[in-house]
N, C-alpha and C positions, 0 to 999 in steps of 0.2 A: 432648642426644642420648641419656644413659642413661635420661631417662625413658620414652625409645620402647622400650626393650629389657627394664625392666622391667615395663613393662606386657604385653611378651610372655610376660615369663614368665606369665603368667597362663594361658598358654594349654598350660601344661605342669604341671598340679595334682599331678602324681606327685612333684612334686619340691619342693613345701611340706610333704607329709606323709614324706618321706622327704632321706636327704643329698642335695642340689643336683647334680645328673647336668647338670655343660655341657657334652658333648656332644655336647647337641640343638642347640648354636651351634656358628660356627666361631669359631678365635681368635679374630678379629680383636673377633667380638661379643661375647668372654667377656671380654677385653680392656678396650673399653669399658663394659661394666657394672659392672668391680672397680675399672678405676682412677676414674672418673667419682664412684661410692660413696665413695673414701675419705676426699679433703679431707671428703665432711659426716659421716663415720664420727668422724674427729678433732675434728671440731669439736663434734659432739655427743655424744660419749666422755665418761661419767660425770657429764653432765647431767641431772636429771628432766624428762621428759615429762609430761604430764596427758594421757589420752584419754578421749572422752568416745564410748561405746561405746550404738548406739541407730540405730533409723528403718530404711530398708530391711538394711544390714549386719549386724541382727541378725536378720531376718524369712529369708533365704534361707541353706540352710545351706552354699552355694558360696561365699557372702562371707565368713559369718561362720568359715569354713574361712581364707578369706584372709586378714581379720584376725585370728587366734588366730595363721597364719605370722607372718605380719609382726611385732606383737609379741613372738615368741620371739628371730626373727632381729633384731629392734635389742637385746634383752636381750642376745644371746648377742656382742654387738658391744661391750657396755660401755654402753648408755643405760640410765637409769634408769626404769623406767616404773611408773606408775600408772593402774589401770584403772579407768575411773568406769561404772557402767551403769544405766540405768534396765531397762525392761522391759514398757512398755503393750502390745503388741499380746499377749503372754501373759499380763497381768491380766486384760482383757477376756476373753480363750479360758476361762479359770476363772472369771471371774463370769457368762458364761452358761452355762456346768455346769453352776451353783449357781444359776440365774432370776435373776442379779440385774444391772438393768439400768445399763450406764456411762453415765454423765453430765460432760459437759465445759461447763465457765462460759471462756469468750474463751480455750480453747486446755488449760485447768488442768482435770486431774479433779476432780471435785465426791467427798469422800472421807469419807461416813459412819462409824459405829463400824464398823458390817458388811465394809464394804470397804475397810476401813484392815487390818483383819485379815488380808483377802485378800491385799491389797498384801506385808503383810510374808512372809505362807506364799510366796509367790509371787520373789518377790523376794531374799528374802535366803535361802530353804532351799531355791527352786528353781536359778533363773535362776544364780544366784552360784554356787551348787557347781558346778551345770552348767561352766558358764565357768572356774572352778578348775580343775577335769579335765581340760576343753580342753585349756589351757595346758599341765597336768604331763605329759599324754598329748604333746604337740608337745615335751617336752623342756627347757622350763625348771619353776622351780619360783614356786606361784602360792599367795596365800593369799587366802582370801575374807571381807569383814568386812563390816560394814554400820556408818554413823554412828553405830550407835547404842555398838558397840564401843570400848572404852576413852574413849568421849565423845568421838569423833571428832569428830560435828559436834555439836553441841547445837540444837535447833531452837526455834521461837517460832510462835505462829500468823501466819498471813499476812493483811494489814491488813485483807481481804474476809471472816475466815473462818467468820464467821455464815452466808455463801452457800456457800462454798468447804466445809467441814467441815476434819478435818484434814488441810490442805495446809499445811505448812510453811514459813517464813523458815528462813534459819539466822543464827543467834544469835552462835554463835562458832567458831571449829575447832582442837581440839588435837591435830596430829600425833605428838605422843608415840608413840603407838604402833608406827605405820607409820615410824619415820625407821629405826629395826634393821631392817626387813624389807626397806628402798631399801638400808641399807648393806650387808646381806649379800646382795645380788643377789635377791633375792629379788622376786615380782609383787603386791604389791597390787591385789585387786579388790574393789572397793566398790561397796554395792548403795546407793541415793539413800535413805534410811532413817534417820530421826533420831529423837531423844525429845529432848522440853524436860526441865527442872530437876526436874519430877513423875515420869518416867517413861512421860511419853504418848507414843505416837510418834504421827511425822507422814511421810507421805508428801512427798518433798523432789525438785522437779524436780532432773534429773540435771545438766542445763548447768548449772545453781545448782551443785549441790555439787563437779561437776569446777573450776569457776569460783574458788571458795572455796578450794579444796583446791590448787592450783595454785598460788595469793595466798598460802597459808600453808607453803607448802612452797620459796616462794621457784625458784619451778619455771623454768626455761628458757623452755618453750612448753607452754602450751595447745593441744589441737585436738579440732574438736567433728566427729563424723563425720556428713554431716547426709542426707539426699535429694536433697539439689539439686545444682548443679554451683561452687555457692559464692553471691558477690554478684555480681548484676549488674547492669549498669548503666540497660539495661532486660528489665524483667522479661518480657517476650513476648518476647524475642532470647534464647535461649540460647547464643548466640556473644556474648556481651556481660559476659564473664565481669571481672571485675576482679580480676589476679592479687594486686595490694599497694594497700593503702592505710595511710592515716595515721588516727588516731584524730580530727583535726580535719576529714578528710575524708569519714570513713563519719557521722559526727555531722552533717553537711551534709549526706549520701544519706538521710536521716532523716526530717530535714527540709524536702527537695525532696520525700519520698513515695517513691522509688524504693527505699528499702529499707523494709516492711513486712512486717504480718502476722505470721507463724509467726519469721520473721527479725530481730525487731526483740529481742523477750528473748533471740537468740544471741546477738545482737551486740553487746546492753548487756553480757552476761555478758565477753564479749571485753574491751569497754573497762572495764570495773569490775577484773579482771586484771591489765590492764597499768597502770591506776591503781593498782593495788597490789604492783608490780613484777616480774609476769610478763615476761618480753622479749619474746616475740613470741605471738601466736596463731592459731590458723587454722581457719577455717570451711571444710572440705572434703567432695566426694563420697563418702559412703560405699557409694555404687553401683557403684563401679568400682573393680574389683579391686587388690589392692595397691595403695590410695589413700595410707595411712601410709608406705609405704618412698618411692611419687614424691614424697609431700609434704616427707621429712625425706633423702631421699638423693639427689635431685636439682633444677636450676635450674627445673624447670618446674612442683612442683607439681604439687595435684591439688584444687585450688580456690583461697581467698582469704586473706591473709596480712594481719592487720594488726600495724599496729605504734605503739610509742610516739611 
């Protein structure tokens, strides 16, 4: 029931950029919005989060208004959060500035010397400060870093990358740096941006590195904010949403064909996590506003949950 109430709040944006005025409820729905929030407040009080910040939510600036709130207010509750983001639809907007034309191999930018450069101008001095501000500007405190910082992630080329250029594996990941910045409350935001053992950097899909980073951080949950409304069971039915599964059962939607395409390396990214002891993860709409507080503060979610 609280996820019907906070989805209304959505509908009251005065009150993400400013203290929460309820109001614009009567008791009873202020009621249920706090007490409903706080068994998952408890429960995930001083646990790491991984978000994996990308696709329409960061394309409109009403969403991405939403999630910079949202964000603040599980910080400011006691979650741990870390911010993962990639960035294509604004590498694109600067590499035709610049004439120079994006090229995608089965979903992977194709990432010459030229536009690996971009990538990082783009990415880790735009997008990321950007996103830093955000957050400071909403009132918690946020620090922006890229893989490449403290050897975050260390990268490796990816098995294609005579076709790919530098698109990146990652190799390994050393949290060192970010665990002081999770213990003193602080935000973690990290741009998908690595360098192998030479110093080359590589362009690192984001669900990769939130993926990785999650795994090594020994993280609560994973969640990848995506454009769709999660997994479904079939893909022409958007009422066919599948709230939970099991990891032996999305592996069998795999298999049948009903999870493909764009979905299949989230999902791998999900299961590879939770094989590496993530506890829960979740592929959710990033279209619909305050998706992270329905997905982490109430029973209904805001897309698809898997689990070990």
């Amino acid at each position: 029931m609280a996820g019907r109430y906070i989805s209304d709040l959505g509908q009251h944006e005065h009150m993400w950029t400013h203290p929460v005025n309820f109001s614009t409820f009567d008791e009873f729905e202020t009621g249920i919005i706090l007490s409903e929030a706080l068994p998952f407040i408890q429960k995930f009080r001083g646990k790491t989060i991984v978000v994996k910040y990308g696709g329409a939510a960061m394309k409109s600036e009403a969403l991405q208004a939403s999630v910079i709130a949202d964000i603040v207010l599980l910080a400011c509750v006691g979650l741990r959060i870390v911010f993962v983001h990639g960035g294509g639809p604004e590498i694109n907007q600067w590499l035709g500035r610049l004439n120079i034309q994006p090229n995608f191999l089965n979903g992977l930018r194709v990432t010459d010397a030229s536009t690996m450069e971009i990538v990082s101008m783009v990415l880790v001095g735009k997008v990321n400060k950007h996103l830093v501000a955000l957050i400071n500007k909403a009132g918690a405190t946020a620090v922006g870093l890229s893989g490449i910082d403290g050897r975050l992630l260390i990268a490796r080329p990816s098995p294609n990358s005579s076709q790919l250029g530098f698109v990146g594996d990652i190799a390994s990941v050393d949290p060192t740096i970010i665990r002081p910045l999770i213990d003193n409350n602080h935000i973690p935001v990290i741009a998908s941006v690595a360098a192998d053992l030479n110093g080359q950097p590589y362009n690192i899909n984001a669900d990769t590195a939130a993926g990785e980073l999650a795994a090594a951080l020994g993280a609560e949950k994973l969640i990848l904010l995506t454009d769709v409304a999660g997994i479904l069971e079939n893909r022409e039915d958007p009422g066919s949403l599948v709230k939970q599964i099991d990891i032996k059962g999305v592996k069998k939607m795999i298999e049948d064909g009903k999870v493909a395409g764009g979905m299949i390396p989230k999902v791998s990214c999900c299961i590879r996590s939770l094989a590496q002891g993530v506890r829960t993860t979740s592929i959710i709409d990033g279209r619909l506003k305050h998706s992270l507080l329905l997905e982490i503060l109430t029973d209904e979610g805001a897309g698809t949950m898997i689990t070990g």
